[in-house]
PADODREN-547485 format. One record per residue: x, y, z of N, C-alpha, C in turn; residue in three letters. Coordinates in pm, whole numbers, plus 50000, padded with zeros to 5 digits. Layout:
N
XYZXYZXYZAla
...
! end
This chain:
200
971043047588001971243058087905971013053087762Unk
971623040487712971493036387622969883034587591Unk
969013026287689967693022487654967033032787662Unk
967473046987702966403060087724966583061987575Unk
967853060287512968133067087370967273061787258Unk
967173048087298966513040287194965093044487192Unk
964533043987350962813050787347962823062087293Unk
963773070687332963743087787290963593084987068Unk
964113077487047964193075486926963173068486878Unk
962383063786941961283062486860960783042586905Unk
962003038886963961793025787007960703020087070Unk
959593015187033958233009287139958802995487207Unk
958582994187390958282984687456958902976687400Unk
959582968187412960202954987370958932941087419Unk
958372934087377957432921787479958542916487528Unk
959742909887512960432904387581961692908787564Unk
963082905287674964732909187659965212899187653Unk
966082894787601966822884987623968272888187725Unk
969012876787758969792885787823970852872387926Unk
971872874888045972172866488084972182876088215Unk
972512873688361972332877488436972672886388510Unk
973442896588414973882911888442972482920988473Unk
972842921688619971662928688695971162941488668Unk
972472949688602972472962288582971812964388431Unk
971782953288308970832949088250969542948588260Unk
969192939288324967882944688371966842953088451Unk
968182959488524967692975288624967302984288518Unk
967832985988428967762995788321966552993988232Unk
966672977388223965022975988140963492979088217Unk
964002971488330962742976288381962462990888427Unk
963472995688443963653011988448962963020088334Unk
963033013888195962993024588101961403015987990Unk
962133002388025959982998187986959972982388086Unk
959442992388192958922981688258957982967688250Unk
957222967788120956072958988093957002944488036Unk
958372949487966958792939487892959422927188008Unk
959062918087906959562901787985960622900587959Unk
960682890488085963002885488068962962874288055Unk
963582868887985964242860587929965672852387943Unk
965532846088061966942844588067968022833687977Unk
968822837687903969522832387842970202816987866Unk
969942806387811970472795287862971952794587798Unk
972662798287736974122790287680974832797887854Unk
974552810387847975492811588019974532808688122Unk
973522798688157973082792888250973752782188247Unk
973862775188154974432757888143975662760788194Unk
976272768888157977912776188169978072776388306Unk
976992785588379977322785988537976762775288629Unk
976122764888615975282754088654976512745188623Unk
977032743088543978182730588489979662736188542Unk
979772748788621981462753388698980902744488799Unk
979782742888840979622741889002979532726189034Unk
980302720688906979902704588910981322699788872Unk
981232684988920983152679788836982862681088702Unk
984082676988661984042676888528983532658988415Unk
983982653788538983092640588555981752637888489Unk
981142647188575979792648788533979212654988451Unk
979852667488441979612673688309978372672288198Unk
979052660788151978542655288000977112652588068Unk
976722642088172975312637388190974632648988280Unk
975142659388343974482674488402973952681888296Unk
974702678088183974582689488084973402678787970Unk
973312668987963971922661787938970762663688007Unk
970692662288141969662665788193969022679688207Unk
970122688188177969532701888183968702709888050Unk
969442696987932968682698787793967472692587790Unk
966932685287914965442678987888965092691087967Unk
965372700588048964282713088062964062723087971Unk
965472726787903965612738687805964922732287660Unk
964942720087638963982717087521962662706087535Unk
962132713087680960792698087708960172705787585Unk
958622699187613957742703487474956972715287556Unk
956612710187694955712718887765956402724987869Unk
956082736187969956392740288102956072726688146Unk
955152723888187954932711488310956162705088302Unk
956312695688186957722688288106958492695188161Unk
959332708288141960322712888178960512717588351Unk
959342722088404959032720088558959852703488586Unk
959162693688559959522679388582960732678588549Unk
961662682188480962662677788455963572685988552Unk
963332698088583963682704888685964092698688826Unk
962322693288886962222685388999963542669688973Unk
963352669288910964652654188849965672659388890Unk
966222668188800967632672188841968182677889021Unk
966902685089020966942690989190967752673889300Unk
966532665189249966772654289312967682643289330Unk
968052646589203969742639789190971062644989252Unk
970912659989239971892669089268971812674589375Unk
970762676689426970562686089523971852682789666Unk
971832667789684972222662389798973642669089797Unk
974322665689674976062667489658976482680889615Unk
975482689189546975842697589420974942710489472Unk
974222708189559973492721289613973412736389533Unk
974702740089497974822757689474974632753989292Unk
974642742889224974252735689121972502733689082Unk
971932734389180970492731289179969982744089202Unk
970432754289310969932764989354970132774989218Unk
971172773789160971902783289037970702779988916Unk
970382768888880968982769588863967602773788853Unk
967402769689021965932770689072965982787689091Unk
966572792489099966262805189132965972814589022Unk
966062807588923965702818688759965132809388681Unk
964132796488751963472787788646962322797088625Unk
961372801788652960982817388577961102820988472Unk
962412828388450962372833788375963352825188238Unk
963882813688344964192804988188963322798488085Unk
962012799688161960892790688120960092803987988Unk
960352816087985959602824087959959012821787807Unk
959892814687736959662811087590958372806387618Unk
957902794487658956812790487669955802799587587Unk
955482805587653954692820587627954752826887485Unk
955522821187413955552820387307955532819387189Unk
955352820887047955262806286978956432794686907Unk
956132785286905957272773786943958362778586818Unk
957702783686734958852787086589959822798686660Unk
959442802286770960302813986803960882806486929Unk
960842798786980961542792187086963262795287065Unk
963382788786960965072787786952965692798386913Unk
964882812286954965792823486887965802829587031Unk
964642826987098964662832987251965282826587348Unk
965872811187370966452806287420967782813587495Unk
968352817387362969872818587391970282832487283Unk
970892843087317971022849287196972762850087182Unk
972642837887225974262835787161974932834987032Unk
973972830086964974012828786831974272837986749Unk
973642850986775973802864086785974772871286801Unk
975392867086903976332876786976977652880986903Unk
978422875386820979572879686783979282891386675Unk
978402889586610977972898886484977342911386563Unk
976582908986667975642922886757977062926686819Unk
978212922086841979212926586929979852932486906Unk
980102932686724980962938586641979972950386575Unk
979022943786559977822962586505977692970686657Unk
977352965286767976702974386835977152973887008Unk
978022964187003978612966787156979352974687176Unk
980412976487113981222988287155980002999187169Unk
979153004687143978503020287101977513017487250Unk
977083003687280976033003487342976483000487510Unk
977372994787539977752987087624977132975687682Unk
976062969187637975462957587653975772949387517Unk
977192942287545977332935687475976322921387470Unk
976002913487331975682901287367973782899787395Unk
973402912387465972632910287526971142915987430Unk
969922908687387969352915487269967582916087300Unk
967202930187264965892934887293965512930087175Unk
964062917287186962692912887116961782928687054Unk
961712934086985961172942386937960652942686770Unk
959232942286739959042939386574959632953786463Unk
960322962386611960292974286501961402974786473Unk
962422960186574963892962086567965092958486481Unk
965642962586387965972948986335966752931286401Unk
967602939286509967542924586594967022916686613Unk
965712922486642965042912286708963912906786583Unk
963522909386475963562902986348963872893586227Unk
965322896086295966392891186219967462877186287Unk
968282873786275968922860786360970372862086223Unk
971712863086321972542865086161972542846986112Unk
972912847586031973332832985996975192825986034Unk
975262815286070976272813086122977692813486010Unk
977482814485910978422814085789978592822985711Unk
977912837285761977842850285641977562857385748Unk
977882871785729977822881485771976672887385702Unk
975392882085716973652882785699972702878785795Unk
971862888185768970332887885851969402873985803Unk
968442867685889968022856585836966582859985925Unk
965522857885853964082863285937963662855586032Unk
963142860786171962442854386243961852846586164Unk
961962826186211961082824086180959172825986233Unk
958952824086130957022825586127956632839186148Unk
957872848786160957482865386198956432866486115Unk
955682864786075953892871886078952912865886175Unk
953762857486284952892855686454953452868186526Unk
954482877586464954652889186579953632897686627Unk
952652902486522951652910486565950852903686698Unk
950572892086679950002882986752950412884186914Unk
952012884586893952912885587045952652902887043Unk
952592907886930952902923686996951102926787071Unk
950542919286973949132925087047948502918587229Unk
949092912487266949612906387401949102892187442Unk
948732883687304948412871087275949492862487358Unk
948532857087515950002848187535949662832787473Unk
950962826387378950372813287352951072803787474Unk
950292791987452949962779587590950972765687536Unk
952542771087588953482759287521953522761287396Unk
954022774187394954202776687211952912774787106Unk
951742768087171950232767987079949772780487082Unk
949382786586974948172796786984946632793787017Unk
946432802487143945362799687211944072801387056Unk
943072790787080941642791087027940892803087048Unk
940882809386942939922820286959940622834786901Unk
942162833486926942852846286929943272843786845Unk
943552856686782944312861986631943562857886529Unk
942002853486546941572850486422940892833586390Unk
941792829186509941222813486492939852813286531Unk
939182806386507937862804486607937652790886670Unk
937342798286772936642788186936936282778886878Unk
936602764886941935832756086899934512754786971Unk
933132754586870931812753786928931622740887010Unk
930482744487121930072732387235928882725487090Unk
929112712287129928372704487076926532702887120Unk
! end
């Protein structure tokens, strides 16, 4: 109901959602604009990946899971994946699977560009200020639609003021809105203006 209101109002397609793994979340997105990408939120992935472990371990689970959420490349973060699988898998099973089963869509930043990595990661950062403007009204608390027409998804509050702070590099949005996918946060050769490099 909420996301019909926003299209009915004038809202275009989101390219991507951010979000954590409230299903009924994303029934609704893909319900109301199916084209947009998910994004799954890492601060409550680490959260549910690190219940399913001692507390022991914790600290070095929660290292290894920061060499996937910040490799440089997918491959990198694939690999660091396969690592952890292999360490854990034996003892920690529902730890590895809690994982592997949404490396997908944790990976989606990629696709990206890298200045926008750390806003799509996690929209935790977000959340107390979107919770207090717009959860009560919306009932998706926390949870925040990528849109250039939005101010959310534009904007990032700052952690010390009750203020908006700009996407960084937002003049690559057109770039993402026009359906430019970049390769590990690079903008592909050729698109948006760059030019191909010529054969010799």
């Amino acid at each position: 109901m909420v996301l019909r209101d926003l299209k009915r109002r004038g809202m275009r397609q989101p390219v991507v959602a951010i979000g954590d793994g409230a299903l009924g979340f994303w029934a609704a997105v893909r319900d109301v604009w199916p084209k947009t990408r998910e994004q799954r939120d890492w601060f409550h992935k680490l959260g549910n990946i690190l219940d399913k472990l001692p507390k022991r371990l914790q600290p070095r689970v929660k290292a290894a899971l920061h060499e996937v959420m910040y490799a440089e490349t997918r491959e990198q973060a694939r690999e660091a994946i396969t690592r952890f699988a292999t360490e854990y898998d034996p003892k920690y099973p529902k730890a590895v699977t809690t994982l592997e089963k949404d490396a997908d869509v944790l990976l989606t930043f990629f696709d990206f560009p890298a200045e926008h990595w750390k806003h799509l990661r996690t929209f935790e950062c977000d959340r107390l200020i979107l919770r207090d403007r717009a959860a009560a009204s919306t009932g998706y608390e926390g949870r925040r639609l990528t849109d250039e027409g939005a101010p959310d998804a534009l904007q990032a509050p700052r952690h010390d003021a009750d203020q908006w702070q700009r996407l960084d590099r937002a003049h690559l949005l057109p770039l993402v809105r026009a359906g430019i996918v970049f390769v590990d946060g690079a903008q592909p050769e050729g698109k948006g203006g760059k030019p191909k490099a010529k054969a010799a």
